[in-house]
C-alpha positions as CSV (number, residue, x, y, z in Angstrom):
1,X,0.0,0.0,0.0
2,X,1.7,3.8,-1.1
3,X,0.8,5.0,2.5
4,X,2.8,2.0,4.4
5,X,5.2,2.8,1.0
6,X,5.5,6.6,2.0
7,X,5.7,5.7,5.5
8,X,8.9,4.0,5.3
9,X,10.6,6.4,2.8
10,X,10.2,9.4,5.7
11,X,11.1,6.6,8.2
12,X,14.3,6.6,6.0
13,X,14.6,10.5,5.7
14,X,14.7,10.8,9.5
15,X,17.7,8.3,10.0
16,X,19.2,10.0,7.2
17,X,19.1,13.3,8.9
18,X,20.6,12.2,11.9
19,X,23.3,10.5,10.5
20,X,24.2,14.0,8.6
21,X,27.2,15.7,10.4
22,X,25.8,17.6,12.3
23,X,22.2,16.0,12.8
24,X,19.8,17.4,11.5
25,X,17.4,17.0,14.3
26,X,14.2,18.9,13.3
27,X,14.0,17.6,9.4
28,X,14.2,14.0,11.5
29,X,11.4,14.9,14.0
30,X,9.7,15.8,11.0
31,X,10.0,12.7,9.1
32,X,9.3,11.0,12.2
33,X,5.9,13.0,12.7
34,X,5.3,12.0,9.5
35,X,5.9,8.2,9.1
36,X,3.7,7.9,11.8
37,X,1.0,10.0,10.2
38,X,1.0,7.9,7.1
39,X,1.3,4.6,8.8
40,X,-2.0,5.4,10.6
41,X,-3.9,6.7,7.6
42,X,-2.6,4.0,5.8
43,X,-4.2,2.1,8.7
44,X,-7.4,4.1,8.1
45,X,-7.9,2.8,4.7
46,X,-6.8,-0.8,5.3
47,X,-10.2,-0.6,7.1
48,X,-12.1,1.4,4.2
49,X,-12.4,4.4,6.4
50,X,-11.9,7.8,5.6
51,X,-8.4,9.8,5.4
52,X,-9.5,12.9,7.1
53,X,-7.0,16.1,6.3
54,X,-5.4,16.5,9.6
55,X,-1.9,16.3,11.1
56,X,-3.3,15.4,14.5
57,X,-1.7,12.0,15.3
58,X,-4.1,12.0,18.3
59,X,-7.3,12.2,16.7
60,X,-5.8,9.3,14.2
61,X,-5.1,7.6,17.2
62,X,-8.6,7.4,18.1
63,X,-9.7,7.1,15.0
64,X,-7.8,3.8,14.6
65,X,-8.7,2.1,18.5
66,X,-11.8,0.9,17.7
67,X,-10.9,-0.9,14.5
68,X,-7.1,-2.3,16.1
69,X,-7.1,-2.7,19.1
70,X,-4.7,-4.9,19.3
71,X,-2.1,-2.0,18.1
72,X,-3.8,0.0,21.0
73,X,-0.7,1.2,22.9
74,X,1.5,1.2,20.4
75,X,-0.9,3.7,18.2
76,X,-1.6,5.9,21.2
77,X,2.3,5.9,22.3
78,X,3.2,7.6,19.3
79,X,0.4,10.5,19.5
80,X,3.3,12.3,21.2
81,X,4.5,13.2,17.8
82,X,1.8,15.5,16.7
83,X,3.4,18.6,17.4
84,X,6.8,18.3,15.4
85,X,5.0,18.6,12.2
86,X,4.6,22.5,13.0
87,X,7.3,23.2,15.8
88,X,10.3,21.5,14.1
89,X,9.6,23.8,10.6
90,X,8.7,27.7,12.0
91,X,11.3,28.9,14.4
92,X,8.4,30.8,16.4
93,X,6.7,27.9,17.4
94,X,10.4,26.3,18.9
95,X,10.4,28.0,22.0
96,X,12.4,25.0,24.4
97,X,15.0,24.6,21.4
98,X,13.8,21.6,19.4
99,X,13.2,17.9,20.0
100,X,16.8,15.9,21.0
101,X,18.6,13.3,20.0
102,X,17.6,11.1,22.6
103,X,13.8,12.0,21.3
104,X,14.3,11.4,17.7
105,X,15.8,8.1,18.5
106,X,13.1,7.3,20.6
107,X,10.9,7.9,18.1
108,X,12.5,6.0,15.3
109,X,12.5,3.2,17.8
110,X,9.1,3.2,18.7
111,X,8.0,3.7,14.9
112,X,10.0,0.8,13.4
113,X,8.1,-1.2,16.6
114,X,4.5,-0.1,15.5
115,X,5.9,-0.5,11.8
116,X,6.9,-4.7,12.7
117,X,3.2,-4.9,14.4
118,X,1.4,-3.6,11.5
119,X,3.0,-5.8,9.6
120,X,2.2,-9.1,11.8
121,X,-0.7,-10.9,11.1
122,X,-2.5,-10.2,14.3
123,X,-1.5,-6.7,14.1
124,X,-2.9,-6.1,10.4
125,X,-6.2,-8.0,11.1
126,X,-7.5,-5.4,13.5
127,X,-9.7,-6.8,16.0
Protein backbone atom coordinates (compact mmCIF):
# COMPACT_ATOMS: atom_id res chain seq x y z
CA UNK A 1 0.00 0.00 0.00
CA UNK A 2 1.67 3.77 -1.05
CA UNK A 3 0.77 4.97 2.50
CA UNK A 4 2.80 2.03 4.42
CA UNK A 5 5.22 2.84 0.98
CA UNK A 6 5.53 6.59 2.00
CA UNK A 7 5.69 5.70 5.54
CA UNK A 8 8.92 3.98 5.29
CA UNK A 9 10.64 6.41 2.77
CA UNK A 10 10.24 9.44 5.73
CA UNK A 11 11.11 6.60 8.24
CA UNK A 12 14.32 6.64 6.01
CA UNK A 13 14.63 10.50 5.74
CA UNK A 14 14.66 10.83 9.47
CA UNK A 15 17.70 8.29 10.04
CA UNK A 16 19.22 10.00 7.21
CA UNK A 17 19.13 13.32 8.93
CA UNK A 18 20.61 12.22 11.90
CA UNK A 19 23.27 10.50 10.54
CA UNK A 20 24.15 14.03 8.63
CA UNK A 21 27.16 15.74 10.36
CA UNK A 22 25.82 17.63 12.29
CA UNK A 23 22.17 16.00 12.83
CA UNK A 24 19.81 17.43 11.48
CA UNK A 25 17.35 16.99 14.33
CA UNK A 26 14.24 18.93 13.28
CA UNK A 27 14.00 17.63 9.44
CA UNK A 28 14.19 13.95 11.50
CA UNK A 29 11.43 14.93 13.96
CA UNK A 30 9.69 15.81 11.03
CA UNK A 31 10.03 12.74 9.07
CA UNK A 32 9.27 11.05 12.15
CA UNK A 33 5.93 13.02 12.73
CA UNK A 34 5.28 11.96 9.50
CA UNK A 35 5.87 8.19 9.11
CA UNK A 36 3.70 7.91 11.84
CA UNK A 37 0.96 10.02 10.16
CA UNK A 38 1.03 7.92 7.11
CA UNK A 39 1.34 4.62 8.78
CA UNK A 40 -1.97 5.36 10.55
CA UNK A 41 -3.90 6.71 7.62
CA UNK A 42 -2.65 4.00 5.83
CA UNK A 43 -4.23 2.08 8.68
CA UNK A 44 -7.36 4.12 8.14
CA UNK A 45 -7.88 2.82 4.68
CA UNK A 46 -6.77 -0.82 5.34
CA UNK A 47 -10.23 -0.65 7.14
CA UNK A 48 -12.06 1.40 4.24
CA UNK A 49 -12.42 4.41 6.35
CA UNK A 50 -11.85 7.82 5.60
CA UNK A 51 -8.43 9.76 5.39
CA UNK A 52 -9.47 12.90 7.13
CA UNK A 53 -6.99 16.07 6.30
CA UNK A 54 -5.41 16.49 9.62
CA UNK A 55 -1.92 16.35 11.15
CA UNK A 56 -3.33 15.41 14.52
CA UNK A 57 -1.66 12.01 15.34
CA UNK A 58 -4.11 12.00 18.34
CA UNK A 59 -7.30 12.17 16.67
CA UNK A 60 -5.78 9.29 14.23
CA UNK A 61 -5.11 7.65 17.21
CA UNK A 62 -8.65 7.38 18.06
CA UNK A 63 -9.73 7.13 15.03
CA UNK A 64 -7.81 3.82 14.62
CA UNK A 65 -8.72 2.13 18.50
CA UNK A 66 -11.82 0.93 17.68
CA UNK A 67 -10.87 -0.87 14.50
CA UNK A 68 -7.07 -2.33 16.09
CA UNK A 69 -7.05 -2.74 19.13
CA UNK A 70 -4.68 -4.87 19.28
CA UNK A 71 -2.10 -1.95 18.15
CA UNK A 72 -3.81 -0.01 21.04
CA UNK A 73 -0.74 1.22 22.88
CA UNK A 74 1.47 1.20 20.39
CA UNK A 75 -0.92 3.74 18.21
CA UNK A 76 -1.63 5.88 21.22
CA UNK A 77 2.34 5.85 22.29
CA UNK A 78 3.21 7.65 19.28
CA UNK A 79 0.43 10.48 19.53
CA UNK A 80 3.29 12.26 21.23
CA UNK A 81 4.48 13.17 17.83
CA UNK A 82 1.82 15.52 16.75
CA UNK A 83 3.40 18.55 17.39
CA UNK A 84 6.80 18.27 15.44
CA UNK A 85 4.95 18.56 12.24
CA UNK A 86 4.59 22.50 13.04
CA UNK A 87 7.32 23.21 15.82
CA UNK A 88 10.26 21.53 14.10
CA UNK A 89 9.62 23.83 10.62
CA UNK A 90 8.71 27.67 11.96
CA UNK A 91 11.31 28.92 14.36
CA UNK A 92 8.41 30.82 16.38
CA UNK A 93 6.70 27.90 17.44
CA UNK A 94 10.40 26.35 18.86
CA UNK A 95 10.43 27.98 21.96
CA UNK A 96 12.37 25.04 24.44
CA UNK A 97 15.00 24.57 21.42
CA UNK A 98 13.83 21.64 19.40
CA UNK A 99 13.23 17.93 20.00
CA UNK A 100 16.77 15.92 20.98
CA UNK A 101 18.60 13.33 20.03
CA UNK A 102 17.56 11.06 22.63
CA UNK A 103 13.85 12.00 21.34
CA UNK A 104 14.26 11.44 17.67
CA UNK A 105 15.77 8.11 18.47
CA UNK A 106 13.13 7.26 20.60
CA UNK A 107 10.87 7.87 18.09
CA UNK A 108 12.53 6.00 15.28
CA UNK A 109 12.52 3.19 17.79
CA UNK A 110 9.14 3.23 18.67
CA UNK A 111 8.05 3.68 14.91
CA UNK A 112 10.00 0.77 13.44
CA UNK A 113 8.08 -1.16 16.57
CA UNK A 114 4.51 -0.11 15.54
CA UNK A 115 5.93 -0.54 11.79
CA UNK A 116 6.86 -4.67 12.66
CA UNK A 117 3.19 -4.88 14.40
CA UNK A 118 1.37 -3.55 11.54
CA UNK A 119 2.99 -5.76 9.59
CA UNK A 120 2.17 -9.09 11.80
CA UNK A 121 -0.71 -10.92 11.07
CA UNK A 122 -2.49 -10.19 14.26
CA UNK A 123 -1.52 -6.68 14.12
CA UNK A 124 -2.86 -6.15 10.36
CA UNK A 125 -6.19 -8.03 11.12
CA UNK A 126 -7.48 -5.43 13.50
CA UNK A 127 -9.71 -6.77 16.05
Amino acid sequence: MRWYTKAAEDLDVARLAIAARPPLLDPAAYHCQQAVEKLFKGLLVAVARPVPHTHDLGYLAELLMQHYPKLAIQVGALAWLSPWATVTRYPALDADGGPTMDEVRQAITEIVAMTAAVDSPAGSSGG
